[in-house]
C-alpha positions as CSV (number, residue, x, y, z in Angstrom):
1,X,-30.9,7.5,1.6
2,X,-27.7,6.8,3.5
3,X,-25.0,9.2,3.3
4,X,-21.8,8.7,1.6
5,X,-20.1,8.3,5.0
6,X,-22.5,5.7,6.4
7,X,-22.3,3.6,2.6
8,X,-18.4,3.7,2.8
9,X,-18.3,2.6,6.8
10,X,-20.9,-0.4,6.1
11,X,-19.2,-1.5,3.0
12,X,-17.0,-4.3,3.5
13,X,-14.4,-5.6,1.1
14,X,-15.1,-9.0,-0.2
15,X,-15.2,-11.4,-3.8
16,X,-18.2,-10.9,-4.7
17,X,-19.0,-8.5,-7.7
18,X,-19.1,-5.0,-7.3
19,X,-21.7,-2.5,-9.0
20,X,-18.8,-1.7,-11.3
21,X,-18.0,-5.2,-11.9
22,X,-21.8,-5.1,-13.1
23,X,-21.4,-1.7,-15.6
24,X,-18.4,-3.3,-17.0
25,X,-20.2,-6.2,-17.9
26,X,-23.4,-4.4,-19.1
27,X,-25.6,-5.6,-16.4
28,X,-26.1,-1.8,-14.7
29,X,-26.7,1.2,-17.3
30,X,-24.1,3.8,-17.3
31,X,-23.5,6.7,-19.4
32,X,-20.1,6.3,-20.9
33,X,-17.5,9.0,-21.7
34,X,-14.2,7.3,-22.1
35,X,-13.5,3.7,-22.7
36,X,-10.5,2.0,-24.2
37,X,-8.9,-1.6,-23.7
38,X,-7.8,-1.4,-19.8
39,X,-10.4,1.7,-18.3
40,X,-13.6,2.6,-18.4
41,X,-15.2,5.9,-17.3
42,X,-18.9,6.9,-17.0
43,X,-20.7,10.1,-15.4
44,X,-21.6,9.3,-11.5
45,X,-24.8,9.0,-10.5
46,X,-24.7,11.3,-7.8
47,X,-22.1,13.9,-9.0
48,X,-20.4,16.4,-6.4
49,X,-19.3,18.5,-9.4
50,X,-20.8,19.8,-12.6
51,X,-18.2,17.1,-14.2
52,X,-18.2,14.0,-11.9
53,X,-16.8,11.0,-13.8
54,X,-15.2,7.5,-12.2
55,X,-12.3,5.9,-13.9
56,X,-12.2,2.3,-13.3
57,X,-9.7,-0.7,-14.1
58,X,-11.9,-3.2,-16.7
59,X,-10.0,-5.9,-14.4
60,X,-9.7,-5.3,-11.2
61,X,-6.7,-8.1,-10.5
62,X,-7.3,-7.6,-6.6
63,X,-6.8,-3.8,-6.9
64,X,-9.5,-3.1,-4.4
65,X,-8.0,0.0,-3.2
66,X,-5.2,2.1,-3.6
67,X,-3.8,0.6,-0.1
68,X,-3.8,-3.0,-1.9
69,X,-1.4,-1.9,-4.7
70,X,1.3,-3.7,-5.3
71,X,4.0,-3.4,-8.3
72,X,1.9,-5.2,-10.9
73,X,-0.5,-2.7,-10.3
74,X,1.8,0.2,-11.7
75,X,0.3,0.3,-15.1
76,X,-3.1,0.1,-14.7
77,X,-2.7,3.0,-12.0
78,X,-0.7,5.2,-14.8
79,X,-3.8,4.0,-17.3
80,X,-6.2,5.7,-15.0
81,X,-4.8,8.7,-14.5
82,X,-4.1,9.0,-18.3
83,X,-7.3,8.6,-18.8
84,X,-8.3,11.2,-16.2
85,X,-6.0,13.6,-18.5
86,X,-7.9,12.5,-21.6
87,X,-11.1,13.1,-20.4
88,X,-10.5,15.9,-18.5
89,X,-9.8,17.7,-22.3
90,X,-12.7,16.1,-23.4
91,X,-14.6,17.4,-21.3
92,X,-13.6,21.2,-21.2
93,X,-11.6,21.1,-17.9
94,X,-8.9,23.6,-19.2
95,X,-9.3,25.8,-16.1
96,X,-8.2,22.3,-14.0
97,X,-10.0,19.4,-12.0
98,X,-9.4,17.4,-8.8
99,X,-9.1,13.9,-9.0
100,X,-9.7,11.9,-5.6
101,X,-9.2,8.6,-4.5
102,X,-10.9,7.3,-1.6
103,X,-9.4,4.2,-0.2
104,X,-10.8,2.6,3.2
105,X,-13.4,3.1,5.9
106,X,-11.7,6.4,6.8
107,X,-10.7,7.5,3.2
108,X,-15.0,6.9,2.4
109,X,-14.5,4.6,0.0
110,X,-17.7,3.2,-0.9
111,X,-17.2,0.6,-3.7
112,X,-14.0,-2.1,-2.9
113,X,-13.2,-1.9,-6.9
114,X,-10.4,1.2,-7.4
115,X,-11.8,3.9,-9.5
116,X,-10.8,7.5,-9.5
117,X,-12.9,10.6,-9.6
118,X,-12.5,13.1,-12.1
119,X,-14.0,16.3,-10.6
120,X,-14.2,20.3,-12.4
121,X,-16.8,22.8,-14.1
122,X,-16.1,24.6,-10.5
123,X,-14.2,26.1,-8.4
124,X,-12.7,23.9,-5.6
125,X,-12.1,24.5,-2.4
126,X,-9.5,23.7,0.1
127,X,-8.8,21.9,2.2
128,X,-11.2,19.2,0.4
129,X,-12.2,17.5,3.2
C-alpha cells in the first residue's frame, strides 16, 4: 500500500468525482458521526488518532483546497470548523484535539475535495510534522 506521501504527490486535482463526492452520495460506506445541511463527517479509514474524523463541505463549489478559497467560501469554512467543535464534544475531546488541513502536493493532501481532520484521544506532539 502506498504511503500517504506517495497518494498525495500522485494525486492530481481534476473534475471528476472524488471518493468523498461518492460517501456524500452513498455510493462508498462510511461510518457517520455528524451530519447536518452543509457538512458531513465520518471516522477515517485509516485513523492517525484514537479519534480520526474528516469534515467535509456536502458541495464542494470548487473548494478543492484551502489555497483555492475565495470569499464565497467563508461560510462553509466557519461550518467546518463548527462542526469540528461539535463533534469534538461529542466525542469526549475535553482534554483538546488538532485539527489539520492539508492543502497541496507539499501540504500531503491526498483527496482534491477540502475536508478537515478532527484528531484527539492522545497526546499530540509538536512540531506535527
Amino acid at each position: 500500500m502506498a504511503s500517504e506521501k506517495d497518494a498525495a504527490l500522485a494525486a492530481m486535482p481534476n473534475d471528476n468525482p472524488t471518493i468523498f463526492d461518492k460517501i456524500i452520495k452513498k455510493e462508498i460506506p462510511s461510518t457517520v458521526v455528524y451530519e447536518d445541511e452543509k457538512v458531513l463527517a465520518f471516522r477515517d479509514i485509516n485513523p492517525q488518532a484514537p479519534t480520526h474524523i474528516v469534515i467535509i463541505p456536502k458541495v464542494k463549489d470548487g473548494l478543492t483546497g484551502l489555497s483555492k478559497a475565495e470569499e464565497r467560501h467563508v461560510e462553509i469554512l466557519g461550518c467546518l470548523l463548527y462542526a469540528a467543535k461539535v463533534i469534538a464534544k461529542q466525542e469526549g475531546l475535553e482534554d483538546g484535539y488538532r485539527i489539520v488541513i492539508n492543502d497541496g502536493p507539499s501540504g500531503c493532501q491526498s483527496v482534491y475535495h477540502i475536508h478537515v481532520h478532527l484528531l484527539g484521544g492522545r497526546q499530540m506532539n509538536w512540531p506535527p510534522g
